[in-house]
N, C-alpha and C positions, 0 to 999 in steps of 0.2 A: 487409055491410061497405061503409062510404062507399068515395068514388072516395081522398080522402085517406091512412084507414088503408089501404088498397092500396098507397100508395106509402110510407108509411112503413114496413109489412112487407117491401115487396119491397127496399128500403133496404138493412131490418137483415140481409133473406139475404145480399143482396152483400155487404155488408161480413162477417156471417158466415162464407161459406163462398169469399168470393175474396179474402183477406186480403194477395195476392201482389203484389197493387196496389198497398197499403199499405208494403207494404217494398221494393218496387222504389222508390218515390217518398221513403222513406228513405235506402235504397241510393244514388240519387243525391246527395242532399244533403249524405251524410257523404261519399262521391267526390268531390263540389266543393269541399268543403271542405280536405281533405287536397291537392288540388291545388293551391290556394289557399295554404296553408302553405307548402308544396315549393315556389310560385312564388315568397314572400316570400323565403324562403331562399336559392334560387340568383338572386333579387336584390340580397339584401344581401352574399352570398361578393361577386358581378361589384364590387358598388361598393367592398368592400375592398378586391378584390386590383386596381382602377382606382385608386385612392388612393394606396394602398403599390408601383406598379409593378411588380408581382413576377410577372404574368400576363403570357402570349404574346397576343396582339392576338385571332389566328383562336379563341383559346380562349374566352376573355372575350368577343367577340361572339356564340359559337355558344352558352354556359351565359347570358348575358342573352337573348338569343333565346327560349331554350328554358322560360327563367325565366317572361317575360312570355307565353308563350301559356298556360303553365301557371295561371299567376295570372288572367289574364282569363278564360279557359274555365272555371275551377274558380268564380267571382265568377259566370260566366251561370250556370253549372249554381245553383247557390243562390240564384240569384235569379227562375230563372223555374221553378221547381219549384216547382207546387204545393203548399202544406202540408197535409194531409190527416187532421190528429190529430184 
């Protein structure tokens, strides 16, 4: 067997028989994403209930806070994840 088909068998084992790779690097992508959401969300609550004044201050800054790490963290996680399919 050439040097090439060596690595191409030894390829298909890992991906064969170590497939946890594979779904960890899924696993993160759907976690970024979901983060992602949940950050859109408790962004756009903060901006409504900033709009309609109906929010205590300490409140509305600690759920936009919490919004935007959630949003950008979830935005890296899916962006520098590998894709792997």
């Amino acid at each position: 067997m050439g040097g090439a088909n060596k690595m191409v068998v030894k390829w298909l084992m890992n991906r064969l028989f170590n497939p946890s790779k594979l779904f960890i690097m899924n696993l993160k992508r759907t976690f970024g994403a979901i983060l992602t959401v949940l950050g859109i969300i408790g962004l756009i609550y903060t901006g409504v209930q900033i709009i309609q004044h109906t929010g205590a201050a300490t409140t509305l800054i600690v759920v936009g806070l919490i919004a935007i790490i959630f949003f950008f963290t979830g935005i890296s996680l899916v962006r520098n994840t590998k894709d792997e399919a």
